[in-house]
C-alpha positions in Angstrom: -126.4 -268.3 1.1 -126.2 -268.7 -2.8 -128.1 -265.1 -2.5 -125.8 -263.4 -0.8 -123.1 -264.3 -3.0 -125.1 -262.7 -6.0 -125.4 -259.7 -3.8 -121.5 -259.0 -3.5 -120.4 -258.6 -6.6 -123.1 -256.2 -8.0 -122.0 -254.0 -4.9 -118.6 -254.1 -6.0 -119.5 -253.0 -9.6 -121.2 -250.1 -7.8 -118.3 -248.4 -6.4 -117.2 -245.1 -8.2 -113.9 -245.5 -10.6 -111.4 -242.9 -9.6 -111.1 -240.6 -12.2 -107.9 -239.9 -14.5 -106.9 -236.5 -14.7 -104.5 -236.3 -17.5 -100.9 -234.1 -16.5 -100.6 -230.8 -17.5 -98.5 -230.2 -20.5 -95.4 -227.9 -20.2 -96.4 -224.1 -20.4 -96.5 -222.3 -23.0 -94.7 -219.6 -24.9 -95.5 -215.8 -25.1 -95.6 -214.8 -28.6 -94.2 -211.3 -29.1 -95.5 -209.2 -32.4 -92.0 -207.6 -33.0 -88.4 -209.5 -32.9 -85.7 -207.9 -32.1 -82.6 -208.4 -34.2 -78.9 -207.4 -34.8 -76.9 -207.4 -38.3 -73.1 -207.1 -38.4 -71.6 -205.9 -41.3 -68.1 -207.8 -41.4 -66.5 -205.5 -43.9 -67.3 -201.9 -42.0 -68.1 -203.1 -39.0 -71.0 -201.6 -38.9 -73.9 -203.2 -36.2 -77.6 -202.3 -36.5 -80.2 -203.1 -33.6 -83.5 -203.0 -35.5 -87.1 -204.3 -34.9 -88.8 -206.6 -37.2 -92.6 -207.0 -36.9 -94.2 -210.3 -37.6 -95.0 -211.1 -41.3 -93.6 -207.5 -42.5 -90.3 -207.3 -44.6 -87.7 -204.9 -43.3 -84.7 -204.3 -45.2 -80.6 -204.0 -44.1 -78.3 -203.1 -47.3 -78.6 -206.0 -49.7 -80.5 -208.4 -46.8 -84.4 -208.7 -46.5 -85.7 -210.2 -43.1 -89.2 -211.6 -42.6 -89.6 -212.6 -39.1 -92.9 -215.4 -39.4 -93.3 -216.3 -35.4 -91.1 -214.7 -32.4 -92.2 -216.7 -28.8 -90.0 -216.3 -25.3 -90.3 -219.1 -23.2 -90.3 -218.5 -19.2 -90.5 -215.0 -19.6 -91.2 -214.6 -16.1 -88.1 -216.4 -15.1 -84.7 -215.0 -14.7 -83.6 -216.8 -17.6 -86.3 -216.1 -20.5 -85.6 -218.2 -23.6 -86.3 -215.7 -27.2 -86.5 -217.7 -30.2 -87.7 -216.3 -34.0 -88.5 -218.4 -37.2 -86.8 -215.7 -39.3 -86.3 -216.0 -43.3 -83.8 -214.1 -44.7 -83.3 -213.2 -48.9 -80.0 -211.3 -50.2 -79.9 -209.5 -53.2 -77.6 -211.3 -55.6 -77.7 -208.5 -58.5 -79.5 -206.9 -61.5 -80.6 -209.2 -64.6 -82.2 -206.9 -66.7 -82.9 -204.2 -64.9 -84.6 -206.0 -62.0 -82.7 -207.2 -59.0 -83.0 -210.5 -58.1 -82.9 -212.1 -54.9 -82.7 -215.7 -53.4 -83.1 -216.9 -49.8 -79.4 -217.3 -47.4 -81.6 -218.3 -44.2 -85.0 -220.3 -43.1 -85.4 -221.8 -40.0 -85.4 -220.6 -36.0 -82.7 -218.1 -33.8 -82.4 -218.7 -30.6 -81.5 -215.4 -28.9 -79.4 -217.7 -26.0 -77.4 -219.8 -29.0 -77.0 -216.9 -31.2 -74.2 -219.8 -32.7 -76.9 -222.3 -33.1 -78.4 -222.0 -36.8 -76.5 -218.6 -37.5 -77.0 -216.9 -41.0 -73.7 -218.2 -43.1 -73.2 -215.1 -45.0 -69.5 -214.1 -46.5 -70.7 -210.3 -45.4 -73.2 -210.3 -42.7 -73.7 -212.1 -39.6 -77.4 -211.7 -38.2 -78.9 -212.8 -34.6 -82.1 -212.5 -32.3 -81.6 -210.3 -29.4 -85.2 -210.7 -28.1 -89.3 -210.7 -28.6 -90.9 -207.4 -27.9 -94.2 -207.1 -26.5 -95.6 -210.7 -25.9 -99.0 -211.2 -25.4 -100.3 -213.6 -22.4 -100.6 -217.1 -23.4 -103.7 -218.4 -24.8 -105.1 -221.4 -23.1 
């Protein structure tokens, strides 16, 4: 009897542990080379749709924009989320015969809260429309 009471517990050490499958994370964005963007110009009224590719400067009047990531999330969904990490410089004026410039904006747009983290800018209001072109997600 004192044998088969040894025996029992090394077959319980022999069944299989069930195995942990971790959850999967929430998806991920599609980043887009080009963002999409839209200056007003308070004083004339003028508006300007322009594209802005990643990491290039592109100029508006006295504003430079440098768009460093543009990602949609859900873009398959009827409601696709675009939102930019966009830096934007103004030209403040000439010392010396070079024009200087210093930075108005850094941080993200959100194309659906144009409101949320707007450019504060006594001439110009800027916003994301959208991400052009976004690749498929990388696993």
């Amino acid at each position: 009897m004192a044998e088969e009471a040894q025996s029992e517990p090394e077959a319980a050490e022999e069944k299989p542990k069930p195995k942990i499958v971790a959850p999967p994370g929430p998806p991920r964005p599609d980043r887009g080379p080009t963002a999409i963007l839209r200056v007003l110009d308070k004083v004339t009224a003028e508006t300007l749709r322009f594209e802005a590719p990643i990491g290039r400067r592109v100029r508006y009047k006295s504003l430079v924009f440098q768009v460093r990531a543009c990602q949609t999330w859900a873009p398959e969904s009827a409601d696709p989320r675009p939102s930019a990490y966009v830096i934007i410089d103004a030209d403040i004026g000439s010392a010396g015969g070079a024009v200087a410039s210093r930075q108005v904006y850094k941080g993200w747009m959100f194309a659906k809260a144009p409101d949320v983290h707007a450019l504060q800018h006594p001439v110009y209001d800027a916003w994301l429309e959208s991400c052009e072109g976004a690749a498929a997600p990388t696993a």
